[in-house]
C-alpha positions as CSV (number, residue, x, y, z in Angstrom):
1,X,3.8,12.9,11.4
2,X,3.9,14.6,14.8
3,X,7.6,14.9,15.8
4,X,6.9,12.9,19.2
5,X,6.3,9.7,17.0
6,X,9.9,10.6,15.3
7,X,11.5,10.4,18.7
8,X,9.8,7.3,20.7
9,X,12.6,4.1,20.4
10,X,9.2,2.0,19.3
11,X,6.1,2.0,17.9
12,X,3.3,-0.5,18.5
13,X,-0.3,-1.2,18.4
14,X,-2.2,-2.2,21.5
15,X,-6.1,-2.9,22.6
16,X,-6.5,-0.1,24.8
17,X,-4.8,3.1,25.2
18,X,-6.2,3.7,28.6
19,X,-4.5,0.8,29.4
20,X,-1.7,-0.1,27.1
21,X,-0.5,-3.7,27.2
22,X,2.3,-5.5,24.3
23,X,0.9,-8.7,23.0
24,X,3.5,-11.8,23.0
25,X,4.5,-10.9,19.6
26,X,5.7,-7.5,20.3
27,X,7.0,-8.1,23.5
28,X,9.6,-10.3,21.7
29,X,10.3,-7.7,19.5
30,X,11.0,-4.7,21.9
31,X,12.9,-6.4,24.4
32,X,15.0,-9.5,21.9
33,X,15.1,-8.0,18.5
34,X,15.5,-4.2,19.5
35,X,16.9,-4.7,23.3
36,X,14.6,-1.9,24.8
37,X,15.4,-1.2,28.4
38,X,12.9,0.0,31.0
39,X,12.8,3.5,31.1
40,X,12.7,4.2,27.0
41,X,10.2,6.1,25.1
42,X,7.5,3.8,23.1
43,X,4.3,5.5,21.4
44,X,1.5,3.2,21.4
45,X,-1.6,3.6,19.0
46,X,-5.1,1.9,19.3
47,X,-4.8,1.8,14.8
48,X,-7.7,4.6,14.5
49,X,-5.7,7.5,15.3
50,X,-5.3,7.4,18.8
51,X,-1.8,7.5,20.2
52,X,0.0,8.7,23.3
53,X,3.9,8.3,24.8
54,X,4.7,5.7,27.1
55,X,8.3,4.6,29.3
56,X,8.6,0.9,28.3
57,X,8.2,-0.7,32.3
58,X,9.3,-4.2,31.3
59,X,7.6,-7.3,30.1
60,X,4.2,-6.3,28.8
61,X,4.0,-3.0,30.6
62,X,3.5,0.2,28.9
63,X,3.5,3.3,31.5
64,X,1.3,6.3,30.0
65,X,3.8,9.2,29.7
66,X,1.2,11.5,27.9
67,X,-2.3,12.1,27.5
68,X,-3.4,10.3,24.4
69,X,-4.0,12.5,21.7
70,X,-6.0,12.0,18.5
71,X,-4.5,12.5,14.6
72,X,-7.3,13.2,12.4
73,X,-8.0,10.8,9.2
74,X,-6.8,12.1,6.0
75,X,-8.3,15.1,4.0
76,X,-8.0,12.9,0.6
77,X,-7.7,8.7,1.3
78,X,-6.1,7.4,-1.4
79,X,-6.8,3.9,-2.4
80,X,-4.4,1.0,-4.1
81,X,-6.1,-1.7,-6.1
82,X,-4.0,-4.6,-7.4
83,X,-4.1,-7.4,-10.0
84,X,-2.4,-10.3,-7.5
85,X,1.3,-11.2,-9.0
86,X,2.9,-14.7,-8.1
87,X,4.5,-15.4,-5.2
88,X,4.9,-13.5,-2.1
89,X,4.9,-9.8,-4.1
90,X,1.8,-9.5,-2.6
91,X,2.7,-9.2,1.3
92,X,6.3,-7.0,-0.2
93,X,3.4,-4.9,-2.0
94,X,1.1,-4.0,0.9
95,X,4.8,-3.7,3.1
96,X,6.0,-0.8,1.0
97,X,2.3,0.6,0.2
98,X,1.8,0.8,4.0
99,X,4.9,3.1,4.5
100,X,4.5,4.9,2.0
101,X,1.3,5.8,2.9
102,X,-1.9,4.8,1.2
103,X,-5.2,4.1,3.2
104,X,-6.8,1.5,1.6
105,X,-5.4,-1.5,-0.2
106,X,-7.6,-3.5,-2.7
107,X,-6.8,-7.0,-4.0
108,X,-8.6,-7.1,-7.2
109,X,-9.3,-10.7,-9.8
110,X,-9.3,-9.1,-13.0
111,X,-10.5,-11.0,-16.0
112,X,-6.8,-11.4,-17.2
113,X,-5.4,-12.5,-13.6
114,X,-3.2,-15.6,-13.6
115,X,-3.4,-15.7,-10.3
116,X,-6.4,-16.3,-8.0
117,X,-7.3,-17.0,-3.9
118,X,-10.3,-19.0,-3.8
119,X,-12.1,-18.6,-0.4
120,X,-10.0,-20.5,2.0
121,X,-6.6,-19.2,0.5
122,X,-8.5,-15.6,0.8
123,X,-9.0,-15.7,4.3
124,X,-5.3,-17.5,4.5
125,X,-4.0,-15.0,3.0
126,X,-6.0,-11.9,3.9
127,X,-5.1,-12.4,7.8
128,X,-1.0,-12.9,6.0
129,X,-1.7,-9.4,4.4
130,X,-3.3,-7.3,7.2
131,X,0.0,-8.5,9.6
132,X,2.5,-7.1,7.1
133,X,0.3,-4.1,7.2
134,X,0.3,-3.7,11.1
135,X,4.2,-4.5,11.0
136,X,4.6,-2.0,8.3
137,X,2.4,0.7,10.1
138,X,4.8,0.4,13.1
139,X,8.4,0.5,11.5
140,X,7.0,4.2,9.6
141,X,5.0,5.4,12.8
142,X,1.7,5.2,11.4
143,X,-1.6,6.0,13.6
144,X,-4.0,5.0,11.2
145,X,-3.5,1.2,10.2
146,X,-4.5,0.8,6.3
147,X,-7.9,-0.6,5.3
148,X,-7.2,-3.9,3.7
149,X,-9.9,-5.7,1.1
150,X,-10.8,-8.1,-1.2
151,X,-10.3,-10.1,-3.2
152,X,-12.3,-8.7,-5.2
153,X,-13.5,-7.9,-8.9
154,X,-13.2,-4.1,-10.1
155,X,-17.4,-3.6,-10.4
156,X,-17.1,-4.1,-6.4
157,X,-14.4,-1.4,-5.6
158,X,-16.0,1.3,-4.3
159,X,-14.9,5.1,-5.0
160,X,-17.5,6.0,-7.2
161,X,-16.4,8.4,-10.4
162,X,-13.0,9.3,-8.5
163,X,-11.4,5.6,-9.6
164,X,-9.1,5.5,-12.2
165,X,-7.4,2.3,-14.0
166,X,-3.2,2.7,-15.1
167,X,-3.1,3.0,-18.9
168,X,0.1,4.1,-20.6
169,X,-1.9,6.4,-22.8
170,X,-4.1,7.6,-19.9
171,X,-4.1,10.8,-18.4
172,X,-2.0,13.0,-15.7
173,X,-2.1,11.5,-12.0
174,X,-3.9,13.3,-9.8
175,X,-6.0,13.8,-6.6
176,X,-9.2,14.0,-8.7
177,X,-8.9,10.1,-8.8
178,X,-7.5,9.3,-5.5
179,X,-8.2,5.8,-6.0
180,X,-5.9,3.9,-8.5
181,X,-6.0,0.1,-10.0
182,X,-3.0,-1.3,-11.3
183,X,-3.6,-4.6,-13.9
184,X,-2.0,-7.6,-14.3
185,X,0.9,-8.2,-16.5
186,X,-1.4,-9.0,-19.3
187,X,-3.2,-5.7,-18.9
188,X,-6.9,-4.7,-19.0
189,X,-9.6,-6.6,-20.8
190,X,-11.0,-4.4,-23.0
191,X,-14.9,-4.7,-21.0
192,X,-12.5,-3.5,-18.4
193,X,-11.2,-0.5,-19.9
194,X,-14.5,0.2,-21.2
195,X,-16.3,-0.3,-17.9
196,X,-13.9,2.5,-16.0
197,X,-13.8,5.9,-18.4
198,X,-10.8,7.0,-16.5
199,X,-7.7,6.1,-17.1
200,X,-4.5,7.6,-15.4
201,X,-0.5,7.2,-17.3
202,X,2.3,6.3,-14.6
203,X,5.4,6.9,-16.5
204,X,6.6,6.5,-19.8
205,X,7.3,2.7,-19.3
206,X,5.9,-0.8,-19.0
207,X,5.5,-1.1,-15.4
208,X,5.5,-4.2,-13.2
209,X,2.4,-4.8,-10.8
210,X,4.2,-4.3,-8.2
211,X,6.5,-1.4,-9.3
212,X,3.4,0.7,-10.7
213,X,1.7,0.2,-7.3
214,X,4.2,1.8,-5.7
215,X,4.9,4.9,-8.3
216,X,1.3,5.4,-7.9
217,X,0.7,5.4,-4.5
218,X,4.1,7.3,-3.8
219,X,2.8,10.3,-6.5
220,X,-0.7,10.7,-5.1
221,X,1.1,10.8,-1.6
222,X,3.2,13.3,-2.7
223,X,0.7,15.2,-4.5
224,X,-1.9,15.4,-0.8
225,X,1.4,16.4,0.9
226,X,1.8,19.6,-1.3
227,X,-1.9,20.3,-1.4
228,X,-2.6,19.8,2.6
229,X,0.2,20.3,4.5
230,X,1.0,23.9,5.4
């Protein structure tokens, strides 16, 4: 992360970075939840790694303080499939995948899924998702905002021969399958397992969805980190 995005008192996403206007929603939030005053630093991204520094101006104005400047995508995208659990673990799951890092999130119907969004609830839901995503991408100073799909089955998720399913007995994690899909708490069918060749351990332990999501997409982070950053 570019040390100007550490130091900025906010972080939003607006239309146009020509331009740069605050929507309703963030408006609130700069000036009643964090109590910005005019004058403070905000960095302002269009979501496709464009970004520049702005002085917060008061109501929806955002005053250019920078030229806008462009963060390329990264070398290796990693990718976060996801058997849906109950409840709201979904919108906590895309939250804390978001900061930590991942590119793509993938909501997956496997054949052993209790739980399923039928078209209505997908869109619903979807638009739920991609707004904990954008929250998510401003609390941890993201330029890129996370690709969010799905529902989906796993035939449809695309990554070719770099996926890889969690499978206790599978092998070491690594950037060779940048793209990981966590099951449901019933596990893999076995047309599943038999489907996708490669399968990838996460620990020693019986993981949670939403747990093994997480240690996933936090070790292939950590992994790009050491192998791209100088």
């Amino acid at each position: 992360m570019n040390h100007e995005l550490r130091r900025s008192a906010a972080h939003v996403f607006v239309e146009s970075l020509a331009a740069p206007t605050l929507n309703d929603d963030d408006q609130h939030h700069l000036v009643r939840v964090l109590r910005l005053r005019a004058g403070e630093v905000v960095s302002a991204s269009d979501g496709h790694g464009g970004w520049r520094m702005c002085r917060f101006a008061g109501g929806d104005v955002l005053e250019p303080d920078t030229e806008i400047a462009h963060s390329a995508a990264a070398l290796a995208p990693i990718t976060i499939g996801f058997a849906l659990p109950k409840g709201d673990r979904p919108e906590w799951i895309v939250q804390k995948l978001t900061e930590i890092g991942a590119d793509r999130l993938v909501v997956l119907h496997a054949e052993r899924s209790v739980v399923r969004w039928d078209a209505d609830r997908s869109e619903r839901n979807l638009v739920k998702l991609r707004r904990v995503a954008r929250e998510a991408s401003m609390q941890s100073r993201r330029v890129w905002l996370p690709v969010i799909e799905g529902p989906c089955a796993l035939s449809v998720v695309a990554g070719g021969g770099a996926i890889a399913l969690a499978e206790p007995e599978g092998e070491p994690l690594s950037l060779a399958t940048p793209t990981v899909l966590i099951g449901p708490e019933g596990g893999w069918s076995p047309d599943e397992l038999g489907a996708h060749r490669r399968h990838v351990r996460l620990g020693s332990t019986i993981l949670r969805v939403e747990t093994a999501a997480l240690v996933a997409a936090a070790r292939l982070v950590a992994l790009r980190d050491d192998a791209f950053t100088a």
